[in-house]
matplotlib code that plots the C-alpha trace (Angstrom):
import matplotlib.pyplot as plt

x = [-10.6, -10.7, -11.1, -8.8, -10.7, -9.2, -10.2, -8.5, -6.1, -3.4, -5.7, -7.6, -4.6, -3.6, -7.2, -6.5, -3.4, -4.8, -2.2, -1.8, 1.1, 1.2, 2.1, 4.5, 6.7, 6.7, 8.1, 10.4, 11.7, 12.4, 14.0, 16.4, 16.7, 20.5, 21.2, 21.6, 21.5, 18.5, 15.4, 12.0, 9.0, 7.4, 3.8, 2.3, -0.6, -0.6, -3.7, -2.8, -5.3, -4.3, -6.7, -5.3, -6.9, -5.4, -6.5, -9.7, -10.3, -10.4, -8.0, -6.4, -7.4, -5.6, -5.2, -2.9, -2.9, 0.3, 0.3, 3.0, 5.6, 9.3, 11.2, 14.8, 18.0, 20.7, 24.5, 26.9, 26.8, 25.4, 21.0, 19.6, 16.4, 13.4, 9.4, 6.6, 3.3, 0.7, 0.9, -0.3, 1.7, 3.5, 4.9, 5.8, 8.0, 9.7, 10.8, 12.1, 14.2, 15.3, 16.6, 18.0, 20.6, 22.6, 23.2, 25.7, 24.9, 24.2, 21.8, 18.7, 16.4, 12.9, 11.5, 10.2, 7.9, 5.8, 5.0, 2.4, 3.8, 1.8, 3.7, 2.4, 0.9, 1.9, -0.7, -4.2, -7.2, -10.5, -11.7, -9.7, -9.4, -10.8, -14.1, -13.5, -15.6, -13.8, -15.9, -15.6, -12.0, -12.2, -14.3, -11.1, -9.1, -11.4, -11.5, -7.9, -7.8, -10.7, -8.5, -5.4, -7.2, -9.0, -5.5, -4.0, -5.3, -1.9, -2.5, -3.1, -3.0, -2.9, -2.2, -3.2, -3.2, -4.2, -2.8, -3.6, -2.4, -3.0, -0.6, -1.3, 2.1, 2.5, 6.0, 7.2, 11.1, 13.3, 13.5, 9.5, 8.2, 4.9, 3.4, 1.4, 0.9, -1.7, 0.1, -2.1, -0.6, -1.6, -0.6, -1.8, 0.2, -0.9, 1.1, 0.4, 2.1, 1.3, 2.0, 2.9, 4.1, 5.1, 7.2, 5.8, 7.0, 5.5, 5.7, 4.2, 3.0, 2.4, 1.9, 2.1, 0.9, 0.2, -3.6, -6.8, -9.5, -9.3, -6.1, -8.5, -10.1, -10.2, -7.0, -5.2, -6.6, -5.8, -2.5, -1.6, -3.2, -1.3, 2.0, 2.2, 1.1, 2.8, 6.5, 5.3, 4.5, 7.9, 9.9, 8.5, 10.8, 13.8, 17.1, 20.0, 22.8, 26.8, 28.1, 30.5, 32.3, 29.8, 28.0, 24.4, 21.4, 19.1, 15.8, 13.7, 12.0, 12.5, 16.6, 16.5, 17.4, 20.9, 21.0, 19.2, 21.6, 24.4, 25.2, 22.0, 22.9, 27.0, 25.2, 23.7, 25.5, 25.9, 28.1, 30.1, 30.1, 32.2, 34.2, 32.3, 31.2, 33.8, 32.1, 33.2, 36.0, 34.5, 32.2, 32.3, 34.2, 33.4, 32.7, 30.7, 29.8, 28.3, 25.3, 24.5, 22.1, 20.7, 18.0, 16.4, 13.0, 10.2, 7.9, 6.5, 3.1, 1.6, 4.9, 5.5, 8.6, 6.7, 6.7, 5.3, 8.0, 10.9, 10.6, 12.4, 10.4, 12.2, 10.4, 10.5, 12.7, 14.0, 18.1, 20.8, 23.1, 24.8, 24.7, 26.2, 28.8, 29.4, 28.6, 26.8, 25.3, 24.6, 21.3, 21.3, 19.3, 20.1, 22.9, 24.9, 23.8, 25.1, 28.0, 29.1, 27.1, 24.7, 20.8, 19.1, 17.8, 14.8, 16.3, 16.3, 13.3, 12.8, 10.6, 8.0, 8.1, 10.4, 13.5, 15.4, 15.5, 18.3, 19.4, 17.8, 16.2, 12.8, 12.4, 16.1, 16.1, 18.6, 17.1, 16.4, 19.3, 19.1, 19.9, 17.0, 16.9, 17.2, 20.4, 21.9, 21.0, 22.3, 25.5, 26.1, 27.3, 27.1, 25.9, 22.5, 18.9, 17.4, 14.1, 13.0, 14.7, 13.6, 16.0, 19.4, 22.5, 25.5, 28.5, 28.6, 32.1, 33.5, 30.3, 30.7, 26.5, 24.4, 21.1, 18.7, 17.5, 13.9, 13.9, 15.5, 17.0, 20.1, 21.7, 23.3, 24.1, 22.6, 19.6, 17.5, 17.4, 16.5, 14.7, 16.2, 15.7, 16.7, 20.3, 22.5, 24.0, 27.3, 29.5, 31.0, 28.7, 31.1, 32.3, 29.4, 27.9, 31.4, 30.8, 27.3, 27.9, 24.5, 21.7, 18.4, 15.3, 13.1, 12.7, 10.7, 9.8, 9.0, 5.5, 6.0, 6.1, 9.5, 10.6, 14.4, 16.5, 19.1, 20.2, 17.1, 14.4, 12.6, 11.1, 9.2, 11.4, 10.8, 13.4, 13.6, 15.6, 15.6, 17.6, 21.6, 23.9, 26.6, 30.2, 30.4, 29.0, 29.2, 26.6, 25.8, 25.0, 25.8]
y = [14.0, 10.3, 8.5, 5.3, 2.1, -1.5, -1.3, 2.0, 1.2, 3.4, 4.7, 6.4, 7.6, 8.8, 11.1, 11.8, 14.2, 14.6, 13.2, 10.6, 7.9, 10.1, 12.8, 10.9, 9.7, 13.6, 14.7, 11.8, 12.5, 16.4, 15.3, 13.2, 15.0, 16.0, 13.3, 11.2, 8.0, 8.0, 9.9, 9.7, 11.6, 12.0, 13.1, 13.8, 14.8, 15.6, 15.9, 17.3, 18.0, 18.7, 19.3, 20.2, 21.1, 23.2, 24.2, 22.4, 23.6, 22.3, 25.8, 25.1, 23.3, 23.7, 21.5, 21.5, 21.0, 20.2, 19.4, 19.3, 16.6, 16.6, 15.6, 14.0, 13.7, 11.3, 11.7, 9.7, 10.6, 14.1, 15.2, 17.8, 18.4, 20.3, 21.0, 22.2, 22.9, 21.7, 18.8, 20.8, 19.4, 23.0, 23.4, 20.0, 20.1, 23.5, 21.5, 18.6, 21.0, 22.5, 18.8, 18.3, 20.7, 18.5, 16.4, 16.4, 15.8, 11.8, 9.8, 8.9, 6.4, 7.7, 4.2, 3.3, -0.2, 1.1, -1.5, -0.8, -2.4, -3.4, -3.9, -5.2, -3.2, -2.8, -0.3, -1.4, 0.7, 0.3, 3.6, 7.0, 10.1, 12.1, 10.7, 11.2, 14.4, 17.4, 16.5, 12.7, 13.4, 15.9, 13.5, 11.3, 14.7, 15.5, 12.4, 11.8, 15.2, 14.1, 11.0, 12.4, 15.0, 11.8, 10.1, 12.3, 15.0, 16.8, 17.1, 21.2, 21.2, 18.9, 19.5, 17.2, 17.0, 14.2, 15.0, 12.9, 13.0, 11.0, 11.1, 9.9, 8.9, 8.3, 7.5, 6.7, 6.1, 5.7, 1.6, 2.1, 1.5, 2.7, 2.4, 4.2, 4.8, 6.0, 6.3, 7.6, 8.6, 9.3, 10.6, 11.7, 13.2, 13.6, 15.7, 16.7, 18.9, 17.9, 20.5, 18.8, 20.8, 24.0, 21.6, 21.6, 18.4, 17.4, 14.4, 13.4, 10.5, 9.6, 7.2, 7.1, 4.5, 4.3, 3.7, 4.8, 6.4, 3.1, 4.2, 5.9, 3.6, 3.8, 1.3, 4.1, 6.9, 4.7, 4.2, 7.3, 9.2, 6.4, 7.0, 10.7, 10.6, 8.1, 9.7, 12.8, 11.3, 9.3, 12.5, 14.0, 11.4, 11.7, 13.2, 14.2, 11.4, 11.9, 12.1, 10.3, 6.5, 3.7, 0.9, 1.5, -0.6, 0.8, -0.6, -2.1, 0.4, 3.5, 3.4, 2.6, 5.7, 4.5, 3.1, 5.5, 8.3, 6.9, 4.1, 4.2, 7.4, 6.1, 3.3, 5.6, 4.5, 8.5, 8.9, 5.8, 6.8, 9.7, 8.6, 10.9, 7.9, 6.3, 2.4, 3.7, 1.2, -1.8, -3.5, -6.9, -6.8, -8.1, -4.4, -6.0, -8.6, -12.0, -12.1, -8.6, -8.1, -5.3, -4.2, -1.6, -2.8, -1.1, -3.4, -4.0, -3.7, -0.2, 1.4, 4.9, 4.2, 1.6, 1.8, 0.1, 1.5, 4.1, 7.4, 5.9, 2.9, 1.0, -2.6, -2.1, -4.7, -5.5, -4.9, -7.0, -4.1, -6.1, -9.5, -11.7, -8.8, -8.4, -5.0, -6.7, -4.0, 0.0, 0.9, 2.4, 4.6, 4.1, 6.7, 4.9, 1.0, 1.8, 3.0, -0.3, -2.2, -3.6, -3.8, -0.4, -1.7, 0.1, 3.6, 6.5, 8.8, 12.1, 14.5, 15.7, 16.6, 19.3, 17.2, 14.5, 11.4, 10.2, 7.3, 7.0, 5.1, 3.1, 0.9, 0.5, -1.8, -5.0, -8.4, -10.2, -11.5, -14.4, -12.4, -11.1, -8.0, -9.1, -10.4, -7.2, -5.3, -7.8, -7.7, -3.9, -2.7, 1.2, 2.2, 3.5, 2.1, 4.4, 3.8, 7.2, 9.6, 12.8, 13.6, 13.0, 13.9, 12.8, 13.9, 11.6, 11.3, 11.1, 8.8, 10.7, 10.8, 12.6, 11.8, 13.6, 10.8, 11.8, 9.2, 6.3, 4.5, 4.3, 0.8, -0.2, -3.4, -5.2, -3.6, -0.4, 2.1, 6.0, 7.3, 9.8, 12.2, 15.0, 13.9, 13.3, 9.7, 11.1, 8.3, 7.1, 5.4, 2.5, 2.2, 1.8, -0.5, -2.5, -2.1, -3.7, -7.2, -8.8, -8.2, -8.8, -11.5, -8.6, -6.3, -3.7, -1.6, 1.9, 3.3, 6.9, 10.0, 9.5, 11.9, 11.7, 15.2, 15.2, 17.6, 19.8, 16.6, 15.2, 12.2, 9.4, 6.7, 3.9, 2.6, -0.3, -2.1, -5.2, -4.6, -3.9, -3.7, -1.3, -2.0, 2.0, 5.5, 8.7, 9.8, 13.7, 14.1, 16.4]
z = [-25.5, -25.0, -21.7, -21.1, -20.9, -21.8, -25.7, -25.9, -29.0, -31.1, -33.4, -30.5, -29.2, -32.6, -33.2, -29.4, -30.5, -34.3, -36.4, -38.5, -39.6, -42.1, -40.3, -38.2, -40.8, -42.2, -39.1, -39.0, -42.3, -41.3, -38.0, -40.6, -43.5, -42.6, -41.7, -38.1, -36.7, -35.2, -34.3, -32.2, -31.6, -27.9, -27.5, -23.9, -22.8, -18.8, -16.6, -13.3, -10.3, -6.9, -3.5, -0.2, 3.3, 5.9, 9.2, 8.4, 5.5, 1.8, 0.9, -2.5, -5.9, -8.9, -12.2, -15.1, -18.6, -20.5, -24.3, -27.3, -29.0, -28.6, -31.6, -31.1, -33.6, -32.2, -33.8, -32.3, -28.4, -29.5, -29.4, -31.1, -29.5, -29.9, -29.3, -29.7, -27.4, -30.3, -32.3, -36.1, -38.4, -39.9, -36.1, -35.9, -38.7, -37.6, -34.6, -36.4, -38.9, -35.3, -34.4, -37.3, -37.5, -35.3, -38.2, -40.7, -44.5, -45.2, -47.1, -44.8, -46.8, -45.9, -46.5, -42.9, -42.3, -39.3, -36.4, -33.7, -31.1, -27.2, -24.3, -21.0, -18.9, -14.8, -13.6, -15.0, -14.0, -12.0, -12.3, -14.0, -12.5, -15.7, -14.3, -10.5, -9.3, -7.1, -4.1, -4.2, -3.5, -0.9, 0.8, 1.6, 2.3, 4.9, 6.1, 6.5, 8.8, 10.9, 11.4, 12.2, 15.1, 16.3, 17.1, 19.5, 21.7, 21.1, 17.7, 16.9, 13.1, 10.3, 6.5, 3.7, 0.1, -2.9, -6.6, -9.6, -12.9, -16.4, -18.9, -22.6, -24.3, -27.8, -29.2, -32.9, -33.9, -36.8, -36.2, -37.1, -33.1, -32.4, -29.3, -26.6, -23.1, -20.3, -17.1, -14.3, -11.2, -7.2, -4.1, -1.2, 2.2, 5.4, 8.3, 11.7, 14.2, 17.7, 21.2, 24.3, 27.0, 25.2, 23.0, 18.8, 17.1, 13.2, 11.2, 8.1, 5.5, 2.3, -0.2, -4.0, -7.4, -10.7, -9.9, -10.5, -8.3, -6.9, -4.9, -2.4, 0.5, 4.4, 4.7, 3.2, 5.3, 8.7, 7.7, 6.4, 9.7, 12.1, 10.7, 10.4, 14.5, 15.6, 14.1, 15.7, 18.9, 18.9, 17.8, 22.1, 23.1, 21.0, 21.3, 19.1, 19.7, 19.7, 16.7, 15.4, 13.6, 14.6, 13.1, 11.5, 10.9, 8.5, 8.4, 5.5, 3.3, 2.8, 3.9, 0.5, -0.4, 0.4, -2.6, -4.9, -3.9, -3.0, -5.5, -7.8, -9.5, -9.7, -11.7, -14.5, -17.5, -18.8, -15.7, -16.9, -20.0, -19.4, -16.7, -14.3, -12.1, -9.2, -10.8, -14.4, -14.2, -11.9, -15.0, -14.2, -10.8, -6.9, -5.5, -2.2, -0.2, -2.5, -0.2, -1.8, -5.3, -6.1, -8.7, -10.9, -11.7, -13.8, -13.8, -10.6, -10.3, -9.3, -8.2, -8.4, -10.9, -12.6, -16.3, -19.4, -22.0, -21.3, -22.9, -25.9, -26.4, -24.9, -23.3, -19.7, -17.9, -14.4, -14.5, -12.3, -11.7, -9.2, -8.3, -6.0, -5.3, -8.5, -11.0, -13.8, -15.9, -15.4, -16.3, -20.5, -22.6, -26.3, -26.5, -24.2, -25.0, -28.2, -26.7, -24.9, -27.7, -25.6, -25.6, -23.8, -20.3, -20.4, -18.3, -20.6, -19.4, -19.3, -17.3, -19.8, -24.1, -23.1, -22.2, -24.0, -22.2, -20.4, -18.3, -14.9, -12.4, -12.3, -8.5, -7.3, -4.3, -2.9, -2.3, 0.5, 2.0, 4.8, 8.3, 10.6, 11.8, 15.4, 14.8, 13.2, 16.2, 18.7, 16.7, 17.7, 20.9, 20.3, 17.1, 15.5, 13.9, 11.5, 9.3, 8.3, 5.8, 4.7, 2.1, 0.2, -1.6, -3.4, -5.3, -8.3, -9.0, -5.7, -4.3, -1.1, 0.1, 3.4, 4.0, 7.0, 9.1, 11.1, 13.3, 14.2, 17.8, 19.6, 19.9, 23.0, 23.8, 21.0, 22.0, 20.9, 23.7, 23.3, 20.1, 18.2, 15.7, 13.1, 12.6, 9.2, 8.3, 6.3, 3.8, 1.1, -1.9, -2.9, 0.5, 2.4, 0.0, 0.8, 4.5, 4.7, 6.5, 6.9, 4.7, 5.9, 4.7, 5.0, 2.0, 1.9, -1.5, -0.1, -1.3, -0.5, -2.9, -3.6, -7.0, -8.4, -9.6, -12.3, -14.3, -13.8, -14.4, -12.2, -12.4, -10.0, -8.7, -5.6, -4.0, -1.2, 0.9, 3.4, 6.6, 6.3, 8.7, 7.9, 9.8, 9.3, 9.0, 10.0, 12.1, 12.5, 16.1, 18.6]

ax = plt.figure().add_subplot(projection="3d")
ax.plot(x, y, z, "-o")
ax.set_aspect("equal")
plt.show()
C-alpha cells in the first residue's frame, strides 16, 4: 500500500489497485461491448478508524477496510451497474458484462486516446492519518473529556469520539479521463450531559474537514468542549414556546440546513428531470427576493463536502443555482446535463464503488446579503431566533420541510428574551425561501459533521447561511 505525499502520481495509484491502462481499457471495452453511450470505472479504497471514550474511558476502536471497482453502462437516462470487491482483472470483466446487459446491440469503436488528467486540489495534507498512531489520537480524546469536566461542575458524563478515513479514488471513462484522488476525512464530537437540581440536560459538538492529522490541536478541543457546555448549560434555562404562525430569524451557520433540505434537494436536477421537483418548471424565473443568491460549492477549501472531481470525473465547480432571485441552474450529473444539454456541474457522487453516482449536493449555502442581524431582530415584535438544528426532513415534490430546532430565543419586542429549546420549525421549501425579507452580511459555512441521505446513500455535505429573516414559519411549540 502506498502512503499519499505530494509526488504521489497516477501510476502509483495505478500499482496501488494493480492494474494497468491495459486493463482499464479491457474492462471498458466489456462494459461497451453491447453497446451504450457511455461508460466509467470507479475504484476506492476506504481507510476507516474510529476511537471513542465513555465514562472516562477510551471504550471502543474499530477500523475498516473497504476495496473493489464499480463499473457503469449509461443508455439514454437508463444505468446498468455493477461491482466487484477486488480489482483482478477476470472479476472485473464479469462485472462489466453485468453492466453491459443494459445495452442494446450497436457498434462501440474500442479505439480510446487515454488522458491523465490533474485537477486542483482543495484539501492538501500536512500529515496523513495512515501514519498517525492509536495513542497519539487518544491523547486529544482524552483531552477533550478532561476539558469538558473542567467546564462545569454540573457536568456528570461526557462522550467523545474522532474517526478518520482516507480514500484513494481512481476513475477512467469512455471520453478517455483518467484521474485520481486521495480524499482524507475527520471528525471529532464531543457531548456532555450536565445535572442541576435533579434536572439532566445534554448537548453536544462537533466539527468535520478534509484534513490530515493536522485537524487535531488545542483550539479545536477548547472549542469543541465550550460549545457542547455552554448549549447544555443554556438548555437549564429554556422553555418550550407557544406554538404557532410568527416570524423567524435563523442565525448564520448551521440554519443552513434550511436550505439543504428544504430547497437544496428540490434543486437536484434528477428530481427535475422527472418532474418530481415543485422548481421542475421555474428554470429561469424570479422564485425570491433579488437580494437572495444561493450556491453549491465544492471547492472550498477543507470543507466536509469539498471535492476535487465528482464521482464521474467531473471538474469540481462552484454552481449559481439562484441568483439575484432568479433559478439559474440545478445542480447535474451527466445523465441529466445531457438531458437539458448542458455541461455536468460537478454533482453526481455516489456513496462508495457499490452505488452509481447521482446528482447531489457538495457546500450549499446563500451569500451575504447587506442587513445585520440586529436589525432583523428589531424588526420582529413576537416571533422566534433559532441557531442550532439537530436534524431535517422534506417531501421533495411537495417542498413541504420540519426541522428539530435545540436551541434558539424568543423575540419580543425586537428584542431576544427567554431561551428555548427542543421545538420543530414546520414550512413550505419554495415558500419560505419566498418569505425571507432581509438577508444578512454575515455568512457562516457550518463546520459540523453534517452527512446527506438519498435514496439509501449517504454522503458528506456542508451547508451555510448568513442571517435571514423569514416573514413566516410554523413553529412547533406547546
Amino acid at each position: 500500500m502506498i502512503h499519499y505525499n505530494e509526488a504521489t502520481n497516477i501510476s502509483d495509484i495505478l500499482a496501488h489497485f494493480r492494474v494497468s491502462t491495459e486493463d482499464l481499457q479491457k474492462v471498458l471495452n466489456e462494459s461497451l461491448s453491447k453497446g451504450g453511450d457511455y461508460a466509467d470505472l470507479f475504484f476506492e479504497h476506504t481507510i476507516n478508524h474510529n476511537i471513542a471514550l465513555r465514562d472516562g474511558e477510551v471504550n471502543r476502536a474499530s477500523s475498516n477496510v473497504d476495496y473493489g471497482v464499480g463499473v457503469r453502462v449509461v443508455v439514454g437516462d437508463q444505468t446498468g451497474y455493477a461491482y466487484v470487491e477486488n480489482t483482478t482483472l477476470e472479476d472485473m470483466l464479469r462485472a462489466a458484462r453485468t453492466a453491459a446487459g443494459i445495452a442494446k446491440m450497436s457498434h462501440h469503436d474500442n479505439s480510446l486516446k487515454i488522458e491523465s488528467t490533474n485537477f486542483k486540489n482543495y484539501y492538501k495534507i500536512q500529515k496523513s492519518w495512515e501514519e498517525v498512531s492509536v495513542n497519539s489520537k487518544k491523547e486529544f480524546v482524552e483531552k477533550l473529556n478532561s476539558r469538558i469536566f473542567e467546564l462545569d461542575t454540573r457536568v456528570v458524563k461526557a462522550s467523545v469520539s474522532l474517526s478518520d478515513s482516507t480514500s484513494y479514488i481512481l476513475f477512467f471513462n469512455s471520453e478517455g479521463v483518467l484521474t485520481w484522488d486521495y480524499r482524507p476525512m475527520a471528525i471529532m464530537y464531543g457531548s456532555c450531559t450536565m445535572e442541576d437540581n435533579g434536572k439532566i440536560e445534554n448537548g453536544y459538538s462537533s466539527r468535520a474537514y478534509r484534513k490530515g492529522f493536522e485537524f487535531l490541536n488545542d483550539d479545536l478541543i477548547e472549542t469543541l468542549a465550550r460549545e457542547a457546555v455552554e448549549q447544555t448549560s443554556l438548555m437549564f434555562k429554556a422553555i418550550k414556546p407557544k406554538g404557532g404562525e410568527m416570524p423567524v430569524v435563523m442565525g448564520a451557520g448551521s440554519s443552513g440546513i434550511l436550505l439543504h433540505e428544504a430547497i437544496g434537494h428540490a434543486f437536484e436536477a434528477d428530481f427535475n428531470r422527472k418532474n418530481v421537483s415543485i422548481f421542475s418548471d421555474l428554470l429561469g424565473k424570479k422564485i425570491c427576493n433579488t437580494d437572495i443568491n444561493v450556491v453549491d460549492d465544492g471547492t472550498i477549501e477543507y470543507a466536509r463536502g469539498a471535492i476535487n472531481f465528482d464521482d464521474e470525473g467531473v471538474e469540481s465547480q462552484k454552481t449559481y443555482i439562484v441568483r439575484n432571485g432568479v433559478l439559474e441552474s440545478y445542480l447535474h450529473d451527466r445523465i441529466s446535463a445531457k438531458y437539458y444539454g448542458l455541461n455536468p456541474t460537478g454533482n453526481g457522487r455516489r456513496q462508495s464503488f457499490r452505488y452509481a453516482p447521482m446528482p447531489r449536493m457538495r457546500v450549499t449555502y446563500m451569500e451575504s446579503g447587506t442587513s445585520r442581524e440586529e436589525d432583523m431582530i428589531a424588526q420582529v415584535k413576537q416571533g422566534v431566533y433559532v441557531d442550532n438544528f439537530s436534524n431535517g426532513q422534506v417531501q421533495i415534490g411537495a417542498g413541504d420541510f420540519t426541522f428539530f430546532v435545540k436551541t434558539g430565543y424568543l423575540i419580543e419586542n425586537g428584542k431576544l428574551t427567554q431561551p428555548i429549546k427542543d421545538i420543530n420549525i414546520i414550512g413550505n421549501g419554495p415558500k419560505a425561501l419566498a418569505d425571507i425579507t432581509m438577508v444578512g452580511n454575515n455568512l457562516r459555512v457550518d463546520e459540523s459533521a453534517w452527512t446527506c441521505g438519498k435514496d439509501g446513500q449517504s454522503v458528506p455535505v456542508g451547508q451555510g447561511l448568513p442571517s435571514v429573516l423569514v416573514s413566516k414559519l410554523t413553529v412547533g411549540g406547546e
